[in-house]
N, C-alpha and C positions, 0 to 999 in steps of 0.2 A: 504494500500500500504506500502510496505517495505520501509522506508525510513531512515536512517543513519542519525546521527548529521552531520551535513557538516564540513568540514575539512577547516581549519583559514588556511590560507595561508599567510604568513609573509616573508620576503626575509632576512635574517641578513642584521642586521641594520646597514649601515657605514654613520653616519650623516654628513652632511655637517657643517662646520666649516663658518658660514658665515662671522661674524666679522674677520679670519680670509683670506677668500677669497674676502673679501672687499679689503684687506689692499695685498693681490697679486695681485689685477685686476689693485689696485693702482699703486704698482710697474710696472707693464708688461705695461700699460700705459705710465709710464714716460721712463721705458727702448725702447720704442717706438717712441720716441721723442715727448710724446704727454704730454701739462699738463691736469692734473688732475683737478686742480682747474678751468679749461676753463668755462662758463656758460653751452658750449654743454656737457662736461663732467663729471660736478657736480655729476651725480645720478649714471651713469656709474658703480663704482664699485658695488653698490648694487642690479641693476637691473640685473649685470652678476650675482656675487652671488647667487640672489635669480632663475635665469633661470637656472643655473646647480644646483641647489638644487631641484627644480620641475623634470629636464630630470634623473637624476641618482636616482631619490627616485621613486620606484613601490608600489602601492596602496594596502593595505593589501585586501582578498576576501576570498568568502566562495566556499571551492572546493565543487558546487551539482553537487551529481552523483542519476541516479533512476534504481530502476531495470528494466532489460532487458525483460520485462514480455512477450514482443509478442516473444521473438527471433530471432530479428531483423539481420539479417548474412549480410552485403551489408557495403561496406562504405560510413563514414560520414565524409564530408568534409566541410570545412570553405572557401572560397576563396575569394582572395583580401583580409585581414585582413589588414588595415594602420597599416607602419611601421614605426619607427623613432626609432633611437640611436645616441650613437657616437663613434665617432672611438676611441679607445684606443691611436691611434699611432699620429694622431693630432691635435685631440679633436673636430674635424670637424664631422658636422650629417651627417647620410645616411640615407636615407631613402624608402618604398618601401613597396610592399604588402608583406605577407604572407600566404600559401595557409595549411591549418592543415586537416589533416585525418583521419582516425581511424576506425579501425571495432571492434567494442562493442564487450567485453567478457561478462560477470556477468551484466555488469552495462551498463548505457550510462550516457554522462555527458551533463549537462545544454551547450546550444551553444554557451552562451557567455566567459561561460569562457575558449575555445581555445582562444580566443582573450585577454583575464586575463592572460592568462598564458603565451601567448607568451610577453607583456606588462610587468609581472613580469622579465625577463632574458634581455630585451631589454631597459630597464630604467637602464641604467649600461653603464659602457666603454666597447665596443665590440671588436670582430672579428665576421662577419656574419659567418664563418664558427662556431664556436664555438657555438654563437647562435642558429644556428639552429641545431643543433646536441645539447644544453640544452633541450630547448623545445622538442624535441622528447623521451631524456630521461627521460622527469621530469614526460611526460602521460604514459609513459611507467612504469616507477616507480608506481604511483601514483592512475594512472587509471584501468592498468592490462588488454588495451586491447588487443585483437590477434593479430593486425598489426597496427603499424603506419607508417605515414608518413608525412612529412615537408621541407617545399619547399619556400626559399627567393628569394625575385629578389629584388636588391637595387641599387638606385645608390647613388654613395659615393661623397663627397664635393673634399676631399682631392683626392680625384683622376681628377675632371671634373672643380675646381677650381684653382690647384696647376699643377706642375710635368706636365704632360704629358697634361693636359686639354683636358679631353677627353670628353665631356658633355655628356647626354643622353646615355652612355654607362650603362648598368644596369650588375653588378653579379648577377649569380644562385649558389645556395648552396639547397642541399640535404640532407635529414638525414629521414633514414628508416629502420626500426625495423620488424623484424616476416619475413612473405611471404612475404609481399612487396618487403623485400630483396633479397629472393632468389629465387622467382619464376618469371620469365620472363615476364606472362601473367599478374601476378597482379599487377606488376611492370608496365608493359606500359595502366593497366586500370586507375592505381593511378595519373600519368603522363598524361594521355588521359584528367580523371574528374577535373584535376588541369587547366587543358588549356598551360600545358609546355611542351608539346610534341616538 
């Protein structure tokens, strides 16, 4: 069987500065009117620290792809993928499935890493928009296959905790590549097997 070295998948590295984010979880505590030194808040700076050090850091993985030996033409979908981020804007997570697609060129790729991959771009400060329009570009890049497609539905902290408290409200975001995009029919088959019609 034809099989490739598998591709290391690595995210540029932006580390987390923990003895630094110790000593802001500090501050943002006390500018909070809260002390630091409390017994309840003793560990505080460090267990934050160490929680956005785990959400913004994505796990290096091996991109497997195999060849497409039967010829497989039909799409391949992921659905429900658990999702978790955080907002960019304030710093609150959202969370939610995502639904991943793809019709095989050459290759096909291992199942779990549509879940790797979406996991790589989502360990990060987000926009779900942007997110899912990464993810689409990166198997598009990477994978080479005929069509893709990527489909979020989250709901967001900062929206259903803050502002407007809208709870249980969930966003969709889209991102589609090939005929998925411009053909009507494979557009609402994609939509159909996702269950987001």
């Amino acid at each position: 069987m034809d099989r490739p070295p598998a591709l290391r998948v690595v995210r540029e590295s932006r580390a987390v500065d923990l003895p630094a984010t110790e000593q802001a979880v500090d501050q943002l505590l006390r500018a909070l009117g809260r002390d630091p030194a409390d017994p309840h808040l003793a560990e505080t700076p460090r267990r934050v620290a160490s929680a956005y050090a785990e959400l913004l850091s994505a796990p290096q993985f091996d991109l497997t792809t195999f060849p497409d030996e039967e010829g497989y033409d039909e799409l391949v979908i992921a659905r429900g993928i658990p999702l978790q981020s955080l907002c960019e804007h304030h710093l609150l997570p959202f969370s939610g499935v995502a639904h991943v697609g793809y019709l095989p060129g050459e290759r096909i790729l291992g199942l779990s890493k549509l879940a790797r991959v979406l996991e790589l771009f989502a360990r990060d400060l987000q926009v779900q928009e942007r997110l899912t329009q990464q993810v689409a570009d990166w198997l598009q890049e990477h994978l080479a296959p005929r069509r893709v497609g990527v489909v979020v539905e989250a709901e967001h902290l900062c929206m259903s905790l803050r502002g407007v408290r809208a709870t249980g409200t969930r966003t969709v975001t889209s991102a589609l590549h090939g005929v998925l995009r411009s053909d009507v029919r494979s557009r609402a088959e994609f939509f159909a097997l996702t269950g987001t019609t």
